[in-house]
N, C-alpha and C positions, 0 to 999 in steps of 0.2 A: 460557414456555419450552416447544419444541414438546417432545413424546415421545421422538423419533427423539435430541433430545439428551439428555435425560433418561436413557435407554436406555445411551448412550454414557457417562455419566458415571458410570452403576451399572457399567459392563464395566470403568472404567478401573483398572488397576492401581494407577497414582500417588493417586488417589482414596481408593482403599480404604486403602492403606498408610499416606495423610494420616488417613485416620478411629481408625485403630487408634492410631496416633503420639497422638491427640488423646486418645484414652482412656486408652493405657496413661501418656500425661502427666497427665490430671485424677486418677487413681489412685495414681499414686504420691506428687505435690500434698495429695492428701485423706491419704496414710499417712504422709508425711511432719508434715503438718498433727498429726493426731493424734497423733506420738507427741513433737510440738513443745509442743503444748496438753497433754500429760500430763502431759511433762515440769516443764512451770514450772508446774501446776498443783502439782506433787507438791513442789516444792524450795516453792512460795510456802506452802501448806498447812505444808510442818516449819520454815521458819520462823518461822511467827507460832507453833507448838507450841513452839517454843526458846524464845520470848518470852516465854509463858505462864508455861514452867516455870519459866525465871528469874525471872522476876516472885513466882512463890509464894513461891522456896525463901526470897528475898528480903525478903520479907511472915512468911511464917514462924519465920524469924530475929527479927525485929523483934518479933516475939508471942511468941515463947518468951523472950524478954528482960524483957518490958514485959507482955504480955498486949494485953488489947483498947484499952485506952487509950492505950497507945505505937504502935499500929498505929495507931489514928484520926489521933494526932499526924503521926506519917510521911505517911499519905497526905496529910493537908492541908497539910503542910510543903510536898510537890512540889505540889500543883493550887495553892498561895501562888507559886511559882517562875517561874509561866508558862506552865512545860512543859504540852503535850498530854494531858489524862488520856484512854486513850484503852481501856483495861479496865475493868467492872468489878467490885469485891471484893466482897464476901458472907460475911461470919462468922454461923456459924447454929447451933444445939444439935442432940443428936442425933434431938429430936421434930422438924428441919426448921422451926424457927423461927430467926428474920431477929435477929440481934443488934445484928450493925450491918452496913451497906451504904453503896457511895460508886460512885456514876454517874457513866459520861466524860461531856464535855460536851455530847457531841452529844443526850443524853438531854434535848431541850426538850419531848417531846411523846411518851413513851412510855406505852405500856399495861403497869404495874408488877405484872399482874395474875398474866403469865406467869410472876414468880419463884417463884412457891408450887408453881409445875411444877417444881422443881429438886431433886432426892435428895441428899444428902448422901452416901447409897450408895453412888454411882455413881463410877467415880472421873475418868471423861471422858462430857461427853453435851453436844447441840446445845440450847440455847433462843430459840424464836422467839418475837420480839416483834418488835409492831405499833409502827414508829418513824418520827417524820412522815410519814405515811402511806404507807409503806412497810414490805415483813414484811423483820423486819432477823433474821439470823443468829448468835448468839453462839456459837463452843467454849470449853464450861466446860471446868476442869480444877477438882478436888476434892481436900484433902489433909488428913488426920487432926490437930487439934490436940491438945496432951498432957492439956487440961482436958473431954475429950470433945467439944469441938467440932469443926468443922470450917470450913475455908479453903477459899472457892470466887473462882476468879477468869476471866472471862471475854473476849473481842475479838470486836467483829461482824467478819464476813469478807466485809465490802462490798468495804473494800480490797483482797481480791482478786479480788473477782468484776470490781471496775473494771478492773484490772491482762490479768484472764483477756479481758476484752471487747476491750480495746484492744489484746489483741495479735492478738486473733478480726480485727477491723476491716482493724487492721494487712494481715494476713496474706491475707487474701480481696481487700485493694487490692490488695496484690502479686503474686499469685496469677494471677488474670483477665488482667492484659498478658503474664505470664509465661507463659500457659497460650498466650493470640494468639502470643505470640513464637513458642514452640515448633511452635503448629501451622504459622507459616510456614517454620520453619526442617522440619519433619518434611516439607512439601510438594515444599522446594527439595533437601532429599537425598531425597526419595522418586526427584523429576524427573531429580537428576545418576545414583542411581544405575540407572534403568531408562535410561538414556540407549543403553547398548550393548545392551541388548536391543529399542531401538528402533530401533536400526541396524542390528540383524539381521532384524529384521522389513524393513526397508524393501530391504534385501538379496536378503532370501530373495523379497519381493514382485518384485523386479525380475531375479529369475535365470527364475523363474515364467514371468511376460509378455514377457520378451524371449530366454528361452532359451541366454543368453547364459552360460557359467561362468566369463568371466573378472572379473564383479563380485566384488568386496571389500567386508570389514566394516572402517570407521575402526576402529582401534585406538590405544591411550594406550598410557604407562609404566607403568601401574600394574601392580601381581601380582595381583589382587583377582581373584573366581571370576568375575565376568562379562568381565571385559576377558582371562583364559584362554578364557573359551569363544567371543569374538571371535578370536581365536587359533586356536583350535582348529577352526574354521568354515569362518577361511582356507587352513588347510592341507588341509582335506575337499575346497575348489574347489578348490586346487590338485592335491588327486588324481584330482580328477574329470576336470579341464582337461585334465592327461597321460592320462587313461586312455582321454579323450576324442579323442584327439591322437591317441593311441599306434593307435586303434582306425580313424581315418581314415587314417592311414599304412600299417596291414596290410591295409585293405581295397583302398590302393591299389596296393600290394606285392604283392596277389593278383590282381588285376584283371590287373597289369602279365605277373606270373609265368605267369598261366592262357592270354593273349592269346598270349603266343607257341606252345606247344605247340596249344593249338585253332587258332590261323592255320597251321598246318605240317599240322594234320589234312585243315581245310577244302582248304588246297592241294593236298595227297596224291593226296584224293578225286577234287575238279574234274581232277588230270590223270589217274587214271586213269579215269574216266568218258569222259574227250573222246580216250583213249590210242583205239588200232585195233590196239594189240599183243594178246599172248594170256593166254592165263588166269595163268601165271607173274609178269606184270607186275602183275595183279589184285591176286594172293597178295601180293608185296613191298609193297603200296600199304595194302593190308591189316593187314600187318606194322608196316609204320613207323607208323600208327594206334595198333595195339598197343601201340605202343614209347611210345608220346605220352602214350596213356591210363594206360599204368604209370606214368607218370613223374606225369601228375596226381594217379592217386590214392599215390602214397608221399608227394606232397606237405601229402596233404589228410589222409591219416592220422597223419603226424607234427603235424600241426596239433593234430589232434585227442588224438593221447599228449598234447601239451601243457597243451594246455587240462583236460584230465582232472588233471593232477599240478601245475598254476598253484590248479586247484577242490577237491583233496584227496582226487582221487575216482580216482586212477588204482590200479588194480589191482597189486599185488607177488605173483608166488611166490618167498617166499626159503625159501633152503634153504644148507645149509653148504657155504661152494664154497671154492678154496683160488683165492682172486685171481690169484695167481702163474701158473696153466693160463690166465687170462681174456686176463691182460694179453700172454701168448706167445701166443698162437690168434691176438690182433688184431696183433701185431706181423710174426708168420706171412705175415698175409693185407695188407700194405701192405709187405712185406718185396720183393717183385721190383720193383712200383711205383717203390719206392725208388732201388732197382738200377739202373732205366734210367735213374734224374736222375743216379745218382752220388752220392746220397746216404745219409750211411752212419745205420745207428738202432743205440745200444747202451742195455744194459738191463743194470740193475743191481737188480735185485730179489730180497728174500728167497725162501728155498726153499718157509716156513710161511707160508702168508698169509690161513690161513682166516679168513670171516665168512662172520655170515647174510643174503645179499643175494639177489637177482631176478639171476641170471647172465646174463640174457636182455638185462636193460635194462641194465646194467652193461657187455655187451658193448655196448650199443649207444653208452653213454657213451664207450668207450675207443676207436671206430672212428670215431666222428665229430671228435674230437680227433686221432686218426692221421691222417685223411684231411686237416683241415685244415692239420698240419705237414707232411705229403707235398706240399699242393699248394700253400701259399705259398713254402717253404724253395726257394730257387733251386739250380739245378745244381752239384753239387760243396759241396753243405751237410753237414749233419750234426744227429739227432735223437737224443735221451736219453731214456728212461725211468729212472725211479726209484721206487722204490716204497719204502717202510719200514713196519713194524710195531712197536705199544707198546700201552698197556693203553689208552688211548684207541682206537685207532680203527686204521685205515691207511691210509695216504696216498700218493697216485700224485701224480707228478711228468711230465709231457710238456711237454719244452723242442726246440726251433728255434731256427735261425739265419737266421728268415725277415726281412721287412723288419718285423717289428713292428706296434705298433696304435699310433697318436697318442695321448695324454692324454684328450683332448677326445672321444673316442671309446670307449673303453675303458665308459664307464656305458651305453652302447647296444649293446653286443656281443651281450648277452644278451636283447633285442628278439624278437618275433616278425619274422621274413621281412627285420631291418634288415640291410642290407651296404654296410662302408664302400667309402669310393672305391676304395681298393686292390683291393678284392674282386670288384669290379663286373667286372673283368677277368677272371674265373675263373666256369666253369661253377659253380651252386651253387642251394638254394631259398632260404638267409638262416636257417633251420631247426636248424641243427644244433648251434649254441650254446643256442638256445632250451630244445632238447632235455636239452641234456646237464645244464643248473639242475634245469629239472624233475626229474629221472629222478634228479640228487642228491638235492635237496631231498624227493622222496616219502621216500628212503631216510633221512629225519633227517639231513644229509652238509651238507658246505657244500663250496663251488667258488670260487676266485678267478684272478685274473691277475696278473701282473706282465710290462710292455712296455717293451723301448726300443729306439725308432724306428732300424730302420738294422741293430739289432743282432737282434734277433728276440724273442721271447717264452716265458715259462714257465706253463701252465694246472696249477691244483692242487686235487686232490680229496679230501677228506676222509668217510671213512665211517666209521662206528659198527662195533661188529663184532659187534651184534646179541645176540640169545637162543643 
């Protein structure tokens, strides 16, 4: 196996999560183990102790009735029966001398040496002896008889050491394919669930090398945290894609916007260069330049307000203005305008309308709205202001009876430099919606619309009323 893969297989995620999978399965295997082997360890231990003790109190009965020769009787009655003797008894004085004693059967080849190890004292203790060559285990149990002796009866606990083994055996068979099983099964849910973040990798590898943001991460039904953050990846491209969009569009909205006033300079110039009139002619050529170059840079500087208050970064002086002078200043100043379409503007606004705003940009909000109901609204229309005040905020109202905005168009309004069809026909930079978001939005405010085609439109401005 070369390095290189080697290498690869130590970085692999699914690898490692199968290694862990494998451990934390042989560990919990091994603690499940042990407290399985305590278990019957502990329930087989009490009872052969139940055994024991029934077996005394049962022996002792028969002795307190009879003494020691009604007990010999008994015990040889059962080992006459057939039955298993499979304890053995011990009546002994309190010098720890043997009076009588009766070996289970399996005692063909015991070392009888070890019973003289045995206390009377004591009233539980282990005796090992040497039994077919094997060290066999007894737990005695010891019981006071009324003649001063004592009752000792004992069980090897081979039988459970067999019992303990074969469940050891048991359990380590089962164990090993069980432990296999799992590490395949920890491999194949390691693999499904790194599967979306292998799709985001190969994703992300391919927006990389091909520069492309219209790739997509597959995404499933599931709700699970990977397949949300395939989700949530997609809708990243997806903002990228429009911003990316959005970004080739104004560059080409500006391209479009800047060509005509520079082609009207460039023209100016060439004629008055090649003119043979006099210095007067110079001046106007000069002028209409002026006139171009103003117009460029209002264009570039409201770009710029924009981009400042899109970035959080535009500037406010607020101070306490009473709206109601803002909204009449700009009504003032589009009021002859009006006049000559025929079109009438009424204004219903309170007389209190103080908040703390930027009067500045506020006016600039309310004339770029005037301007555009002045100049879509046709001849013989009619414009509303409305304005109200409440402990929320204030809200301005500018409605038209112009021809309205389509559906379909209504989410690009607020666009740098976008202008719909209808618009195209009217001097404009595309700027001035752009603007008036902004200049809310710095203000904490929100702005929306409502259009129907034919019938005209209502713009709505909502601002806080500040400190």
């Amino acid at each position: 196996m070369s390095s290189s893969l080697l290498d690869r297989l130590r970085r692999s995620l699914s690898l490692r999560l199968t290694v862990w999978y494998a451990i934390v399965s042989i560990c919990a295997y091994a603690i499940l183990f042990a407290l399985a082997y305590q278990s019957l360890s502990s329930s087989l231990r009490k009872e052969d102790y139940e055994n024991i003790v029934s077996k005394l109190k049962e022996l002792s009965r028969v002795y307190h009735k009879g003494g020691l020769n009604d007990l010999e009787t008994h015990i040889n009655a059962e080992r006459d029966s057939g039955k298993p003797v499979l304890l053995f008894v011990r009546v002994a004085d309190k010098d720890d001398s043997t009076l009588f004693l009766s070996l289970p059967d399996q005692w063909t080849d015991a070392d009888l040496t070890a019973l003289g190890r045995l206390s009377v004292q004591r009233s539980e203790q282990l005796l090992h002896v040497r039994l077919d060559g094997r060290d066999a285990i007894f737990e005695v149990i010891s019981t006071p008889l009324p003649d001063e002796h004592f009752l000792q009866i004992g069980r090897d606990i081979q039988r459970r050491r067999d019992i303990l083994a074969r469940f050891q055996q048991v359990f380590l068979a089962a164990m090993a394919p069980a432990i296999l099983i799992g590490i395949m099964g920890g491999y194949f849910l390691a693999a499904r669930s790194l599967r979306p973040i292998r799709n985001l990798t190969e994703t992300i590898r391919s927006v990389i090398s091909t520069g492309a943001v219209d790739a997509r991460v597959p995404t499933g039904a599931a709700a699970d945290e990977l397949n949300a953050l395939g989700v949530l990846f997609n809708q990243m491209l997806e903002t990228i894609e429009r911003l990316v969009q959005g970004m080739k569009d104004s560059l080409d909205n500006v391209a479009h916007d800047l060509r005509t006033p520079l082609t009207r300079m460039r023209t100016v110039a060439e004629m008055a260069i090649q003119s043979d009139k006099g210095i007067a002619d110079c001046k106007e050529a000069l002028a209409d330049c002026l006139e171009e170059c103003e117009r460029i840079i209002t264009m570039l500087n409201i770009m710029m307000d924009v981009a400042e208050a899109e970035a959080g970064t535009l500037t406010l002086f607020k101070e306490r203005t009473n709206v109601a002078v803002l909204i009449e200043e700009a009504v003032e100043l589009y009021r002859c305008v009006a006049e000559d379409k025929d079109i009438s503007i009424t204004e219903r606004v309170a007389a209190d309308m103080t908040a703390a705003l930027d009067p500045h940009r506020i006016h600039q909000v309310l004339t770029n709205l005037l301007d555009n109901a002045v100049k879509y609204t046709p001849d013989g229309g009619s414009i509303s202001v409305d304005a109200t005040k409440d402990s929320k905020g204030v809200t301005i109202t500018i409605s038209d009876t112009g021809p309205g905005i389509p559906n379909e168009e209504i989410p690009r309004i607020w666009e740098r430099l976008y202008r719909g069809d209808k618009s195209r026909s009217h001097k404009g930079l595309g700027l001035g919606l752009s603007l008036v978001k902004s200049i809310v939005k710095a203000h904490e405010g929100a702005v929306f619309v409502t259009s129907v085609p034919g019938r005209g439109s209502s713009f709505t401005i909502c601002l806080p009323l500040g400190e």
